[in-house]
Every structure is written in C-alpha cells, then in structure tokens.
C-alpha positions as CSV (number, residue, x, y, z in Angstrom):
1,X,-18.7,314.1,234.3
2,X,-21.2,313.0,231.7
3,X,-22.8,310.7,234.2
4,X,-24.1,314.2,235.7
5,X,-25.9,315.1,232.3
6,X,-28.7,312.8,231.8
7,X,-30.2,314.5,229.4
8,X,-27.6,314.1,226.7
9,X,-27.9,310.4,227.2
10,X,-30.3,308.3,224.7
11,X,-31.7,304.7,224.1
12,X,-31.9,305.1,220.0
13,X,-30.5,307.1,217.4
14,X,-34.2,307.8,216.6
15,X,-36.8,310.3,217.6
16,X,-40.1,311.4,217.5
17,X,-42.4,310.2,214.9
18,X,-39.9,308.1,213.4
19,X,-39.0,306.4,216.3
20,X,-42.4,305.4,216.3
21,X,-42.3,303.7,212.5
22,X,-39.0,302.6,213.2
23,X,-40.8,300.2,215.9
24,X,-44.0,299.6,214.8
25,X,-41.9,297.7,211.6
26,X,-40.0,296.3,213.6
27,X,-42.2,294.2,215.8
28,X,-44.5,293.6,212.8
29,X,-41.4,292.0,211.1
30,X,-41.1,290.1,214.8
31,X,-45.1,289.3,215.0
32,X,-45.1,288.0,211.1
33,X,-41.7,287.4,209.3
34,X,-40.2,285.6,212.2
35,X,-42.4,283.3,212.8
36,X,-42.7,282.1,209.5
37,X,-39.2,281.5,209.2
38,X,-39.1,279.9,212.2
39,X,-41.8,277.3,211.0
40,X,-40.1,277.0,207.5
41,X,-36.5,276.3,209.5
42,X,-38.5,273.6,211.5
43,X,-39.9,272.1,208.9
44,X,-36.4,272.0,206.3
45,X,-34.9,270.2,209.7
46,X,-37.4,267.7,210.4
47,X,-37.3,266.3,206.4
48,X,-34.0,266.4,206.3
49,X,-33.5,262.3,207.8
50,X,-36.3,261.4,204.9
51,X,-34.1,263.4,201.8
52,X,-30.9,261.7,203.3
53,X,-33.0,258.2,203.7
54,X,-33.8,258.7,199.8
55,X,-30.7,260.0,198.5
56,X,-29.0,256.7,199.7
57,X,-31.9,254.8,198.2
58,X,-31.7,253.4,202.1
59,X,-34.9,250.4,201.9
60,X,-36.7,251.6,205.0
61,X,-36.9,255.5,203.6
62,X,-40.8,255.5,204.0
63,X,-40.6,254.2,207.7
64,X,-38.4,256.9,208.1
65,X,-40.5,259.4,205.9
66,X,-43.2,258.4,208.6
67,X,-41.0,258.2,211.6
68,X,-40.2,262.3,210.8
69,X,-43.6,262.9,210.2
70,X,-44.2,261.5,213.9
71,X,-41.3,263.8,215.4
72,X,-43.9,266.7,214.8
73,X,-46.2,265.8,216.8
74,X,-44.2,264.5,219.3
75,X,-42.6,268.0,219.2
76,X,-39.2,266.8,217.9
77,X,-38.4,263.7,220.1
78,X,-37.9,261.1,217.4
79,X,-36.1,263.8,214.9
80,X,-32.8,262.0,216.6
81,X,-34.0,258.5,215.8
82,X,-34.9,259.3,212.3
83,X,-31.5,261.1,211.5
84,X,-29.7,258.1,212.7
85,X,-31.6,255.5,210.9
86,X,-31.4,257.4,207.6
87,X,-27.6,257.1,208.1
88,X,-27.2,253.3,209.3
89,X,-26.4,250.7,207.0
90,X,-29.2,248.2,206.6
91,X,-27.5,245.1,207.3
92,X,-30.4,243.2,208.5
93,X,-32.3,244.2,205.2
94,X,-29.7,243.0,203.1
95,X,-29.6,239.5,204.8
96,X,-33.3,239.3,204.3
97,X,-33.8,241.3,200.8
98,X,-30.4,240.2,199.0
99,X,-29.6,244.3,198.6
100,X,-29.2,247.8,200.8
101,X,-31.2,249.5,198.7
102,X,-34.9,250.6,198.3
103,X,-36.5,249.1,195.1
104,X,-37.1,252.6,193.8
105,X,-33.6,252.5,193.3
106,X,-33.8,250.0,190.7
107,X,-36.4,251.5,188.7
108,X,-34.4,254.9,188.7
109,X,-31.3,252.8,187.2
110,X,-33.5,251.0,184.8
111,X,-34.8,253.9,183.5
112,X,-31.3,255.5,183.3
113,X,-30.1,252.2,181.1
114,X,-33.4,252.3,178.7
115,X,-32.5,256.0,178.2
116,X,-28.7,254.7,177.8
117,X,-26.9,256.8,180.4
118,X,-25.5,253.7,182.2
119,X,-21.9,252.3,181.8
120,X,-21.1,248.7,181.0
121,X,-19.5,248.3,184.5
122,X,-23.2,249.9,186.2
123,X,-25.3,247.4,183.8
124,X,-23.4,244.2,185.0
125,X,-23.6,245.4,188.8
126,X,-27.8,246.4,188.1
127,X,-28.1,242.7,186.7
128,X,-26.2,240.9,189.7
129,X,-28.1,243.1,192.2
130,X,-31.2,242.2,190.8
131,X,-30.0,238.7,190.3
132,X,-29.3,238.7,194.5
133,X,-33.0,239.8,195.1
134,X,-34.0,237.3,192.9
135,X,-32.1,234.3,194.5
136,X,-33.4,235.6,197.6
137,X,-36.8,235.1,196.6
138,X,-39.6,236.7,194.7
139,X,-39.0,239.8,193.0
140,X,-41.5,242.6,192.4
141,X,-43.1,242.3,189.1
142,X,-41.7,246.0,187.6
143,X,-37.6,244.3,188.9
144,X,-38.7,241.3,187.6
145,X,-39.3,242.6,184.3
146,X,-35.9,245.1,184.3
147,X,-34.4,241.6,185.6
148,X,-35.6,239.8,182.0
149,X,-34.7,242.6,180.0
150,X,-31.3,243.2,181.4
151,X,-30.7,239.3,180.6
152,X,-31.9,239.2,176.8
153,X,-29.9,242.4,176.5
154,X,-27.1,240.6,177.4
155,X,-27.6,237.4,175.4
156,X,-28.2,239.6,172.3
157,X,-24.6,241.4,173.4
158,X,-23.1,238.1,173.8
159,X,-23.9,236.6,170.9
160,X,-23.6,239.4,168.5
161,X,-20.1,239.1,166.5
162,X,-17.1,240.9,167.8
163,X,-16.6,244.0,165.7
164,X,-13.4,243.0,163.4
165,X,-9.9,244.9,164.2
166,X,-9.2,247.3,160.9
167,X,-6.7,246.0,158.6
168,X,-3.3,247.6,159.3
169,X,-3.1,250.6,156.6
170,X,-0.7,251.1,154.2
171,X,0.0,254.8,155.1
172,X,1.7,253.7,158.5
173,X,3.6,251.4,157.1
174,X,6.4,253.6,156.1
C-alpha cells in the first residue's frame, strides 16, 4: 500500500537549504580530509618495517630504511620485502660482524652505562659483544673506545678490595 504513495517516500532526513550544507560539507570533508588521511595512513604503513628494523637494533635497518623509501615509488611493491627483512634474524651478519645488531645499538648502551642505568649482568654481556666484534676484526673507533673503557672499568672493579662483611652485633646476640 505504501508502494502506491511515492510521495511520502524520501532519500534523506534533510531538506531544502539544509540539505544543501549538509552536502556541500560533506564532499568538502571527502575532497580535503580524506585524502589527507589517506596519505598520512600510507605513509605510517610504509615506515613501519624501518621503526621495527630499529627497535630490534637489526644491522641492515638503513638498507631497509631505503628499501621502504623505494616501495613509494614503486607504489608499494617492496613494502612486503621490507616488512620481512626488518623481522629476519641476521644470521649471515652475525657470521660476518661477530653480533645481530646495528652498531647504533652499542652506542645507545654505552651511553646508558656512562649515565649508569645498566645492570652488572647488561655490562658483562656489552663487553663480550663488543669483545665478539672485536675478534672478528676491526671495530669502529666510537666501539672501540666504549670497548677500552668497559675494560679499565672492569680492572679498576676487579682490583678494588671487597667491601668487608659487618662484624656480627651485639644486639642480635641475645
């Protein structure tokens, strides 16, 4: 029965003149705000492999930085590669460096033990890391210097006298 009454039919609960505003905001939010959104999206996306890549202190993070970088002018096609490589384990990196991590990684942690926020347990495995890269063979003159420093650090701990236990007290005695 309503079928036969077209008139009381309607696309929008708007009329008239503010039908009218209603749509012109509407496709100026389509025609501006979407777009940039859309572009922002993109571009969150396609950095995402390089902030994973550097959060892992993974060794090849500025091929990948690159590699991303090349995924936007190639419209997104190596976007896959990147995201994968930031999340591999750099085997063959360690074989040839001595380590799995990028050397930026190093000076982050030496700064962290010259401001003395590292534990005993982080120290010792800084100084064997570096110790690893070094045995493998020459290390960069800012590691090599963290690498000496860690080491006379060390002597000076080891040969600085034990601290001597307290005398038992006569208090708990009793």
């Amino acid at each position: 029965m309503l079928m036969l009454a077209p008139g009381w039919a309607s696309a929008s609960m708007f009329q008239g003149e503010t039908l009218d505003k209603v749509a012109m905001g509407l496709a100026w939010f389509v025609i501006v705000v979407m777009p940039i959104a859309a572009i922002v999206i993109f571009w969150k996306l396609h950095v995402l492999p390089e902030k994973i890549a550097h959060r892992r202190h993974h060794p090849q993070k500025d091929a990948i930085h690159v590699l991303c970088l090349l995924s936007l002018v190639f419209g997104g096609l190596l976007w896959p590669i990147a995201w994968l490589w930031a999340y591999t384990r750099p085997t063959v990196s360690a074989m040839a460096r001595g380590t799995e991590k990028h050397e930026d990684y190093f000076r982050e942690m030496g700064e962290k033990w010259h401001a003395g926020e590292l534990q005993p347990d982080e120290i010792d495995e800084l100084r064997d890391e570096l110790d690893a890269i070094a045995a493998r063979g020459r290390l960069p003159r800012k590691l090599s210097k963290l690498q000496h420093e860690l080491d006379v650090a060390h002597e000076v701990e080891l040969a600085a006298p034990a601290p001597a236990p307290e005398p038992a007290s006569a208090h708990g005695a009793a």
